[in-house]
matplotlib code that plots the C-alpha trace (Angstrom):
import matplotlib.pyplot as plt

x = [156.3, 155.3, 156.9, 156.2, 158.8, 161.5, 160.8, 162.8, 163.7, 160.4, 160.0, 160.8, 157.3, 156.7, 155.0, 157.0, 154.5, 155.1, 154.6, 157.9, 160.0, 158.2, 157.2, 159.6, 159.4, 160.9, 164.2, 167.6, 168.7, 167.0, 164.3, 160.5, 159.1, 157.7, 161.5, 163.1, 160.7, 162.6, 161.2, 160.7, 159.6, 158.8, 158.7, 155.2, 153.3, 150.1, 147.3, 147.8, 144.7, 143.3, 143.6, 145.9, 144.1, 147.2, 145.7, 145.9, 149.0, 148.8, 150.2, 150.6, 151.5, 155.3, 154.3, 152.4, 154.1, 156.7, 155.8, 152.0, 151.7, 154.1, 154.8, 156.1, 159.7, 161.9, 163.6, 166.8, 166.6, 169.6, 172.0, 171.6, 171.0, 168.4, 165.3, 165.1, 162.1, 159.3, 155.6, 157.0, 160.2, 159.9, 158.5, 158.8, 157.7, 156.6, 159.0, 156.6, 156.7, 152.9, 152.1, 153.8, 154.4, 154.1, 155.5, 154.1, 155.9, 154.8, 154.1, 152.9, 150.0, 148.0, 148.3, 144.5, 145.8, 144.8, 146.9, 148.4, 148.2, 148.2, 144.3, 145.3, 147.8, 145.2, 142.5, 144.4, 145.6, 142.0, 140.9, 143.0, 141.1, 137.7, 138.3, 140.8, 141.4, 143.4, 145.9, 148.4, 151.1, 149.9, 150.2, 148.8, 147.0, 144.3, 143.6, 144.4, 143.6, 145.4, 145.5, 146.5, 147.2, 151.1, 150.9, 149.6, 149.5, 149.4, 148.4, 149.5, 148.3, 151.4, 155.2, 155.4, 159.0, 159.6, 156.6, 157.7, 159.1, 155.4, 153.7, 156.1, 157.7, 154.9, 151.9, 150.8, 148.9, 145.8, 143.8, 141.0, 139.0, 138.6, 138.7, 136.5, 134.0, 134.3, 131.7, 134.0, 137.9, 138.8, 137.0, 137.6, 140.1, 140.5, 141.7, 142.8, 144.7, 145.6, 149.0, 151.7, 154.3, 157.2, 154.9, 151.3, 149.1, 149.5, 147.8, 147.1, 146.6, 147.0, 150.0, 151.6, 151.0, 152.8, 153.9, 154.5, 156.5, 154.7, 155.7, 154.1, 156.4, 157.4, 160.9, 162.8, 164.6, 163.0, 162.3, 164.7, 163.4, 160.0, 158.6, 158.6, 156.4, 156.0, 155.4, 154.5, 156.0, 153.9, 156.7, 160.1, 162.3, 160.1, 161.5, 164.8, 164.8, 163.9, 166.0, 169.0, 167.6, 168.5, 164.2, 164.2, 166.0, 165.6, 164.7, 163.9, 164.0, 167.0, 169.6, 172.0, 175.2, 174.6, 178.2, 178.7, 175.8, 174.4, 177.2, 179.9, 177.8, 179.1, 180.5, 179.8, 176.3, 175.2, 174.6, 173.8, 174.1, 174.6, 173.0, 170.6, 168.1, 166.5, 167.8, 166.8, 166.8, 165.6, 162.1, 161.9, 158.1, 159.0, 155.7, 156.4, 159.4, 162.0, 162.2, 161.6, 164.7, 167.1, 170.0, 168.4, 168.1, 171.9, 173.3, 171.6, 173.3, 176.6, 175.9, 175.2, 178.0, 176.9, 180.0, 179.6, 176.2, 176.4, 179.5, 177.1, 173.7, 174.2, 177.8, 178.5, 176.2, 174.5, 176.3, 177.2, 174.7, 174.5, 173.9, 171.7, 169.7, 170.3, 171.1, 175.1, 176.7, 174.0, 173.5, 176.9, 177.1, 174.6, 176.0, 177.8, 179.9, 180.7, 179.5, 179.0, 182.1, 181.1, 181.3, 179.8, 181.9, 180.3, 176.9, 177.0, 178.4, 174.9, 172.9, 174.7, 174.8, 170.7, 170.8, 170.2, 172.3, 173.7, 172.1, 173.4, 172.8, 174.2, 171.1, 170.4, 167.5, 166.1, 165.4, 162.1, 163.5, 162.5, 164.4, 165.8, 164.6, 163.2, 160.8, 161.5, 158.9, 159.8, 157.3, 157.5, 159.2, 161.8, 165.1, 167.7, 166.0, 165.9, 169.5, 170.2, 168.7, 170.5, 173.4, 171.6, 170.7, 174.6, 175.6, 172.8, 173.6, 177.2, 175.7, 173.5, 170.3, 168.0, 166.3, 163.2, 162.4, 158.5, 157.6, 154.5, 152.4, 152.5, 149.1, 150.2, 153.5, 151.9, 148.6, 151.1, 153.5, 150.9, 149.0, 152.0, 151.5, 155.5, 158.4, 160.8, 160.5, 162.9, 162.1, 162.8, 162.7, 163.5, 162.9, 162.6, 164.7, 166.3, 166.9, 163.4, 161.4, 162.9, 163.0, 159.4, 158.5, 159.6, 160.1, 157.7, 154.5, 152.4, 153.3, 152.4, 149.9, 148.6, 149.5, 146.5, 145.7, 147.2, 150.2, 151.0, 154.6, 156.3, 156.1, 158.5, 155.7, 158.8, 157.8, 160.2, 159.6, 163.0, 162.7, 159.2, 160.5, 163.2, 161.0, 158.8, 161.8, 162.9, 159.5, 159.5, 163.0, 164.8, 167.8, 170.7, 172.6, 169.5, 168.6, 171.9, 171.8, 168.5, 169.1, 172.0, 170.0, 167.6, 170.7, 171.7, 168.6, 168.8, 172.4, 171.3, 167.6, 167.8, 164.0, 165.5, 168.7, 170.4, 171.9, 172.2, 171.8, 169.8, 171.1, 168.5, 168.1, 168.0, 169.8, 170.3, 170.4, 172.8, 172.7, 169.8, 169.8, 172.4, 172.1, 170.9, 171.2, 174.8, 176.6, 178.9, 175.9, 172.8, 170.8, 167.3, 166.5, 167.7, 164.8, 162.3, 159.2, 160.5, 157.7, 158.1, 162.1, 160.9, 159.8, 162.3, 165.2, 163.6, 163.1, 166.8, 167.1, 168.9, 169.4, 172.5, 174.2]
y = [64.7, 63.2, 64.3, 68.0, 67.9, 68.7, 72.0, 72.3, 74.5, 74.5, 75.6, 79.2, 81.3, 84.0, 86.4, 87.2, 87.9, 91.7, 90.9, 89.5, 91.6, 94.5, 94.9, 96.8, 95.2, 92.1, 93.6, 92.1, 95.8, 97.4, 96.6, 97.7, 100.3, 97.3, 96.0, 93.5, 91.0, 88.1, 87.1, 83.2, 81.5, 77.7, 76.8, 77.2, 78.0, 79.2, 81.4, 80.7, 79.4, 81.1, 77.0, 77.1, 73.7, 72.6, 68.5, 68.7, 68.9, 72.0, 74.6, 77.0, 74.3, 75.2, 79.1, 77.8, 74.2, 75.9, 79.2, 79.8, 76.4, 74.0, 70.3, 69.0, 68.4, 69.1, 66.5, 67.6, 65.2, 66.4, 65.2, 62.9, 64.3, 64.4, 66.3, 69.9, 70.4, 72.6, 72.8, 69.7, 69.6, 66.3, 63.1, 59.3, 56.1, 53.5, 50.4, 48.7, 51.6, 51.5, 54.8, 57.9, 60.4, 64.3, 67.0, 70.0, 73.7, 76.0, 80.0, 79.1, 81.3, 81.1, 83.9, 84.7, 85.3, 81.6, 79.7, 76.4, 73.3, 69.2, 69.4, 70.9, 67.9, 65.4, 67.0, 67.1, 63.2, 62.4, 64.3, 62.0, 58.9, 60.4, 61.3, 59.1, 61.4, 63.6, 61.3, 61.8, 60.2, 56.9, 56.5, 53.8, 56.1, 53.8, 57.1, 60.2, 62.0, 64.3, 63.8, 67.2, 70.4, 69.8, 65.9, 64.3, 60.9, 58.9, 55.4, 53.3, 50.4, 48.5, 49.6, 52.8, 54.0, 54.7, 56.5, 59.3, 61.4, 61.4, 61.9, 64.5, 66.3, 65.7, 66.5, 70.3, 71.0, 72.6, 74.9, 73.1, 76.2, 76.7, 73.1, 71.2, 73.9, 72.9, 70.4, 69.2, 69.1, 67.4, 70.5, 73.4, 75.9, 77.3, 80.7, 82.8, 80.6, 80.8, 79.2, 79.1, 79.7, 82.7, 84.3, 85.3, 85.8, 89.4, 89.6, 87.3, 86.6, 84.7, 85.7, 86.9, 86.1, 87.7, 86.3, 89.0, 88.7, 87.1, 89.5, 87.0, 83.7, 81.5, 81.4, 84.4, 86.7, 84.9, 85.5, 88.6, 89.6, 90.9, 88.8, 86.2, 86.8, 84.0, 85.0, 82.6, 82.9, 81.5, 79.5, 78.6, 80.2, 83.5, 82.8, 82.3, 85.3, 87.7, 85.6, 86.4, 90.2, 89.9, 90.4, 86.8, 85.8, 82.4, 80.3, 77.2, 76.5, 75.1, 77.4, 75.7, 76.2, 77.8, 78.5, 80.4, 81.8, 82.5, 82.0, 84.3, 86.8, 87.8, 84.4, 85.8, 86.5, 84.2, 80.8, 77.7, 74.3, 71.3, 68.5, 66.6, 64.2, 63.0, 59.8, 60.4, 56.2, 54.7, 52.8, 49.2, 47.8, 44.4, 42.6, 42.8, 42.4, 43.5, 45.5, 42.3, 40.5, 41.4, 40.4, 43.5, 46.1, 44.4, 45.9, 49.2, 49.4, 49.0, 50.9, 53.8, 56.8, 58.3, 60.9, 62.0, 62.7, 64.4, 66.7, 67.2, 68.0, 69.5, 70.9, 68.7, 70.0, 66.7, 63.4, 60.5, 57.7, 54.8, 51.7, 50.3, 53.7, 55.7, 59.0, 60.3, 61.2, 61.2, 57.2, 56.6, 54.1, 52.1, 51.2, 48.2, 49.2, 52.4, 53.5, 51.2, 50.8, 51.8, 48.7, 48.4, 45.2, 43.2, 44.9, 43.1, 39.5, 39.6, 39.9, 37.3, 34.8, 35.5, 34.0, 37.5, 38.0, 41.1, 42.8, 43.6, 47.2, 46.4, 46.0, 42.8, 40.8, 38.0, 33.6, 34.8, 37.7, 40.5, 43.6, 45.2, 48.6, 50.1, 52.9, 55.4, 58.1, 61.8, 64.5, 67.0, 70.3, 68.6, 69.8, 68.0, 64.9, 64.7, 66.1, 63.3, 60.6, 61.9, 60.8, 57.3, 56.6, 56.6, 54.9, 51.8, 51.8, 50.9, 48.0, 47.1, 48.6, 50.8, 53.8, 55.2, 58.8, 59.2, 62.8, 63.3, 65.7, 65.6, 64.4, 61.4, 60.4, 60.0, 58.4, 56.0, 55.7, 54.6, 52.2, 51.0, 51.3, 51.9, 50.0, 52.3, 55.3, 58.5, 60.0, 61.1, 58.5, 59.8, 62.8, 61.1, 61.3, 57.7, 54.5, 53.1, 55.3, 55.4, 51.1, 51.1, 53.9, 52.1, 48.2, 47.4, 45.2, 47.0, 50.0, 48.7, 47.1, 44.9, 46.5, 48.5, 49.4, 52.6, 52.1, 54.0, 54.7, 51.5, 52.4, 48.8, 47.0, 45.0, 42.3, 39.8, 38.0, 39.1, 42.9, 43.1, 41.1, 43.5, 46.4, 45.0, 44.1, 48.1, 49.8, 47.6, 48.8, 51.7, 49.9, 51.4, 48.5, 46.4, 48.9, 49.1, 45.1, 45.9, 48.2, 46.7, 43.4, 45.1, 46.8, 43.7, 43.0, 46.5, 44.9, 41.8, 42.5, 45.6, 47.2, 50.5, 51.9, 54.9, 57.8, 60.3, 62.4, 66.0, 68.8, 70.8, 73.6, 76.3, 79.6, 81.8, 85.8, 87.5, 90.7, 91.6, 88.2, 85.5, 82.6, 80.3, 76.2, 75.5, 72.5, 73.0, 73.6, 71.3, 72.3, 71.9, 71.1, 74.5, 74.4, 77.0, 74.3, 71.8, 71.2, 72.6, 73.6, 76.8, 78.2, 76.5, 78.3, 81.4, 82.0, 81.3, 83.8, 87.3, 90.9, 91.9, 94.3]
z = [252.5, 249.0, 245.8, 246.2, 248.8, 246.5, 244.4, 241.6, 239.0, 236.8, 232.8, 232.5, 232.6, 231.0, 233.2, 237.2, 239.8, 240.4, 244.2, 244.2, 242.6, 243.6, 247.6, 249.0, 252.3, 250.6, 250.0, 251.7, 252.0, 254.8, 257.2, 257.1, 259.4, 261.5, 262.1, 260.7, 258.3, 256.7, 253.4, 252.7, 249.7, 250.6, 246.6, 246.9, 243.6, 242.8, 245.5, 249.4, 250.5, 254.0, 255.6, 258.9, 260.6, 262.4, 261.9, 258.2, 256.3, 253.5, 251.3, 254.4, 257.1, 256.6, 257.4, 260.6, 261.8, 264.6, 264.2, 265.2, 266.7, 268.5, 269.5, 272.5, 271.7, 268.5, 266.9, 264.4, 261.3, 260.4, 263.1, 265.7, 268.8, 271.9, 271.0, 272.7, 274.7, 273.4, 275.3, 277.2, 279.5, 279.6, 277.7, 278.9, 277.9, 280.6, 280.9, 278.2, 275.5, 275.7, 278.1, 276.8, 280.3, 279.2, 282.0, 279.9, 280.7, 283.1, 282.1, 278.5, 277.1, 273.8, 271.7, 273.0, 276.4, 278.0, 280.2, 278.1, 280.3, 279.8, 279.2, 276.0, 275.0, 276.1, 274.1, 271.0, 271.2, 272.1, 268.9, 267.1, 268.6, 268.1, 263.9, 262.7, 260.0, 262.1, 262.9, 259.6, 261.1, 262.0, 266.0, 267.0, 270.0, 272.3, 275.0, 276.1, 279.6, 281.8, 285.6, 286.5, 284.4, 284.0, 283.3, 280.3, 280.0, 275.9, 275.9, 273.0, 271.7, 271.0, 272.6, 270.6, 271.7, 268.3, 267.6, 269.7, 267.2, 265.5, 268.7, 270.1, 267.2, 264.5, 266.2, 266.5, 269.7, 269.6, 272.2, 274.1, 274.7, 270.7, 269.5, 271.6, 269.9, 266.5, 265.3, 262.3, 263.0, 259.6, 257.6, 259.7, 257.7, 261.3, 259.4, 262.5, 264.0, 267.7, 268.9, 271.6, 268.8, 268.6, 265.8, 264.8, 261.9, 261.3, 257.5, 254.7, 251.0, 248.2, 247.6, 251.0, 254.4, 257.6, 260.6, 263.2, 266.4, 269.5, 272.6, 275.0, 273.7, 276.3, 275.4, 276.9, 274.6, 271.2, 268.6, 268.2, 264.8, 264.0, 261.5, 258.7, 255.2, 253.1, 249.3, 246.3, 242.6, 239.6, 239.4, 240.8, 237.9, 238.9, 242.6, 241.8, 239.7, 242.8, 245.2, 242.5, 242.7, 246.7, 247.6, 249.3, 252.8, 252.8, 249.2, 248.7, 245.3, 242.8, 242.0, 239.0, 240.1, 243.4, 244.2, 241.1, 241.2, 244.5, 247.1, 244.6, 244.9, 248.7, 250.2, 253.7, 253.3, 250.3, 252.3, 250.7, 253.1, 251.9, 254.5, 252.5, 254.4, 251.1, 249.2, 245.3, 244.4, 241.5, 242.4, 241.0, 240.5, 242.2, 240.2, 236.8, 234.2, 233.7, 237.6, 239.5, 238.0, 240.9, 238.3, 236.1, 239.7, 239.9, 236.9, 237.0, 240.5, 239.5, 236.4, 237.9, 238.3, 241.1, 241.7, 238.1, 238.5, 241.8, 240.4, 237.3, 238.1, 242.0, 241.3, 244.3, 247.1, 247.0, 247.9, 247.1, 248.9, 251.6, 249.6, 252.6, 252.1, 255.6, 255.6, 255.6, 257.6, 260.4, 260.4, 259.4, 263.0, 261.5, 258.0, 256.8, 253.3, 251.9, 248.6, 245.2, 243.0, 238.9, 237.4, 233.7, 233.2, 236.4, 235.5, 232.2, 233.3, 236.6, 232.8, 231.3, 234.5, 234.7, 230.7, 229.1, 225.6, 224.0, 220.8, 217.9, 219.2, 222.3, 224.7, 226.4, 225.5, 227.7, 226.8, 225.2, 223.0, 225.1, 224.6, 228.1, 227.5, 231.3, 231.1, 234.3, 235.7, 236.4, 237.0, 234.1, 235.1, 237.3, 235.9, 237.9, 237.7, 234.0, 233.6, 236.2, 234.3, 230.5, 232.7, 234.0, 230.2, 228.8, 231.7, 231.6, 227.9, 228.7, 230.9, 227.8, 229.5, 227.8, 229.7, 227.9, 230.3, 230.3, 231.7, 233.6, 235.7, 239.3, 239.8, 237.3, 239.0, 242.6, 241.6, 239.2, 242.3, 244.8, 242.7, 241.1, 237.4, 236.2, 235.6, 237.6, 239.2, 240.4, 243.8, 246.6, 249.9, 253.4, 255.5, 258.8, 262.0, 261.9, 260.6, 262.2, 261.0, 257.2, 256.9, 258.0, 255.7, 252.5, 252.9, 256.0, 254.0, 256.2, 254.2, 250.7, 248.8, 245.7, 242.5, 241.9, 245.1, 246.8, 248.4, 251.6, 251.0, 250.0, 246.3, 245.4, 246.5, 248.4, 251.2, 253.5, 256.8, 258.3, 257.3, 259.0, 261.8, 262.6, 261.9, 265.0, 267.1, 266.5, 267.0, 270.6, 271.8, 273.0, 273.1, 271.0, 270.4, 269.3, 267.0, 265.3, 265.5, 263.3, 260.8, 259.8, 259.2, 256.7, 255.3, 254.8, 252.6, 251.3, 249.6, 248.6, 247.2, 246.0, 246.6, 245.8, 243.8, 245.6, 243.4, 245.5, 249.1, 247.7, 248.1, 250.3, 247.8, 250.2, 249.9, 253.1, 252.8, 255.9, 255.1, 258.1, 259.9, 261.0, 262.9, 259.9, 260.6, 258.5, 257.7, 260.7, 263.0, 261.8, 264.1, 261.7, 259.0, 256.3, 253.9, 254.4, 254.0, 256.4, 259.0, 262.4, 261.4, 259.7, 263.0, 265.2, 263.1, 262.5, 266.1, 267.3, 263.9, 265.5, 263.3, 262.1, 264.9]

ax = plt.figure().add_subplot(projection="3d")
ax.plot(x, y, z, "-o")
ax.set_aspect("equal")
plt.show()
């Protein structure tokens, strides 16, 4: 997930799709003739397009990724747990990590009627191999095959115990007996798509698709409710004005105030959870001035008044962050400090100590006269972001930093993120199911580039020996304590360096409806991830989903 991971609350428009406020099978108040239909709105914007290839990430893959198709095992990002088996019972690495065991289940069917079996699971690692393309989430796959119809077998090229949440929970399975006809995986919009999943495509359009119930699902007794639509909004303040009108189950867009104004509304059926797996940092280009002074990235740290803006801007759903950048309180075992101490007065003596003066209008300037005045990136439209950073710009200003905000389009802010033309960013990091996979993510050098060329996802253009060398030592281990020994070494770094500045753990921004359904993922039972776009968790929780009685 890049930037358009978080939808937030956009300009206000004009013009409200009437879809939205007008089908009458949307509403929270009674159930269709065809049972009982949830309505979902991922934050999606804009036309549905008719693409459900189960390889490609896309506007729809949150309506299809654990609802029409499935992976082996599902992993929940939001607590630490063992994954629950899905189209495999079981999954086991070899004593090297390099051979990756699959016991796939019996009595599965696809929704065409055809036995599922391990020739399925082989076939769609082995299309990975044959177009490179396919494989978004970088395993480092060497062959697939599968000696007997319950038993594939994954062969890495390095010890890839930690690519298993990737292989297993990441990667869709496909059907042989369709894909092995397609000339063209990479371009095929595949638009009726043919699954093991709890649900099928029932209808579709640019504005609406349905998901009906799957009476042949593997799982016994699931899903109990009928369906799911997904609708789109020309915008998010359109959503959130027909989730307020009670014509959307589960929203996924940001509600100011969502106590007050959602949850008030009928605290027993007006959900809002608060886990956040997302850690909003400020994103330092490490190759030019003034970002790659680490006594600057210093003072902006201790700056910073992270509580304040937490209470402000999320009405504390979101919270306050790890320093070392894990997620809280999942990863709490593998910190090393609790949270940064507000500190203007230390934030001004690092400046001083590095040789920078105060001007006469109380901003630092450096040995050469240079005025310490940061320009940040936001994506225009992004309203707790920019309320966030009015906040950031008094505080730095107390610490004798000057923050300039410069607002740009979507399509600006990740082509400037990636080749790394800014000074510093906002944006969200994260989103993955431990500390492994989040280090490597944004400080392994693998994962960055030369300014100018397009990073992969470390934006900081950060680089150190020891972090890569613990990286390597964790991706060759399923060893606990050796991958708490190595975390907290790069959090180590994370606290002395300073790649990235931490404000804050988002808030999900989702919003639950109760009225027709319960059994929605809460804070007291995490069992996915609660946003209604979060690839496969939209069909893992609305399958375990069950009516009102």
């Amino acid at each position: 997930m890049k930037a358009g991971r978080h939808r937030r609350l956009l300009a206000p428009a004009a013009v409200v799709l009437a879809l939205g406020l007008a089908l009458s099978s949307c509403s929270s108040t009674a159930t269709s003739a065809d049972g009982v239909i949830i309505t979902a709105n991922t934050g999606a914007s804009g036309a549905f397009v008719r693409n459900f290839n189960p390889f490609l990430p896309n506007q729809a893959q949150a309506g299809y990724g654990g609802t029409v198709y499935e992976s082996l095992l599902f992993f929940d990002m939001a607590e630490r747990r063992p994954p629950v088996p899905q189209l495999a019972t079981a999954a086991t690495f070899s004593p090297d990590g390099r051979t990756l065991t699959v016991t796939t289940r019996d009595g599965v069917k696809w929704q065409d009627g055809q036995a599922f079996t391990a020739q399925d699971v082989a076939f769609t690692f082995d299309a990975m191999i044959k177009h490179p393309e396919l494989n978004t989430n970088g395993l480092t796959l060497a062959a697939a095959a599968a000696p007997d119809d319950h038993t594939a077998k994954i062969t890495f090229a390095q010890p890839a115990f930690n690519q298993l949440w990737g292989a297993a929970g990441r990667t869709l399975i496909v059907p042989k007996h369709i894909w092995e006809k397609i000339a063209d995986p990479a371009t095929e919009l595949n638009p009726n798509p043919v699954g093991t999943g709890p649900f099928t495509l029932d209808s579709f359009s640019p504005q609406t698709f349905l998901l009906k119930k799957n009476p042949n699902y593997w799982e016994q007794g699931k899903p109990a409710i009928d369906g799911v639509r997904f609708i789109s909004f020309s915008d998010n303040t359109s959503a959130n004005q027909s989730l307020l009108a009670g014509k959307i189950d589960w929203g996924n867009t940001f509600v100011p105030d969502p106590r007050k104004n959602w949850v008030a509304k009928d605290p027993k059926t007006h959900l809002v959870p608060s886990a956040g797996i997302y850690q909003t940092s400020l994103v330092p280009n490490l190759t030019a001035w003034p970002t790659n002074d680490l006594a600057v990235r210093q003072a902006m740290n201790l700056a910073l008044d992270r509580k304040r803006i937490v209470d402000t801007v999320y009405f504390g759903i979101a919270k306050v962050p790890s320093p070392e950048l894990l997620q809280t309180p999942r990863d709490d075992g593998f910190r090393i400090t609790g949270p940064v101490t507000r500190d203007p007065a230390a934030a001004r003596a690092a400046l001083e100590k590095a040789g920078y003066t105060r001007g006469g209008d109380g901003i630092y300037v450096d040995k050469g006269g240079r005025r310490l005045d940061v320009s940040i990136k936001v994506v225009t439209g992004y309203t707790d972001y920019i309320q966030a950073l009015q906040l950031m710009q008094q505080q730095l200003a107390e610490a004798g930093i000057a923050l300039t905000v410069q607002q740009v389009s979507s399509a600006q802010f990740n082509s400037d993120r990636s080749t790394g033309t800014f000074q510093l960013l906002i944006d969200g990091l994260g989103g993955k199911p431990d500390p492994y996979q989040l280090y490597n993510q944004v400080l392994a050098s693998a994962t960055t580039a030369p300014i100018g060329q397009k990073a992969a996802s470390n934006w900081s253009r950060f680089s150190d020996p020891q972090v890569d060398a613990a990286l390597a030592a964790m991706a060759g281990t399923d060893d606990e304590a050796v991958l708490k020994q190595r975390a907290q070494e790069i959090g180590r770094v994370m606290l002395d360096k300073l790649p990235y500045v931490p404000v804050f753990q988002n808030s999900p921004n989702a919003t639950f409806l109760a009225t027709k359904v319960t059994g929605w993922p809460t804070d007291d039972n995490a069992y996915a991830l609660s946003r209604a776009d979060s690839f496969p968790d939209t069909g893992f929780v609305a399958k375990n989903l069950k009516p009102v009685k």
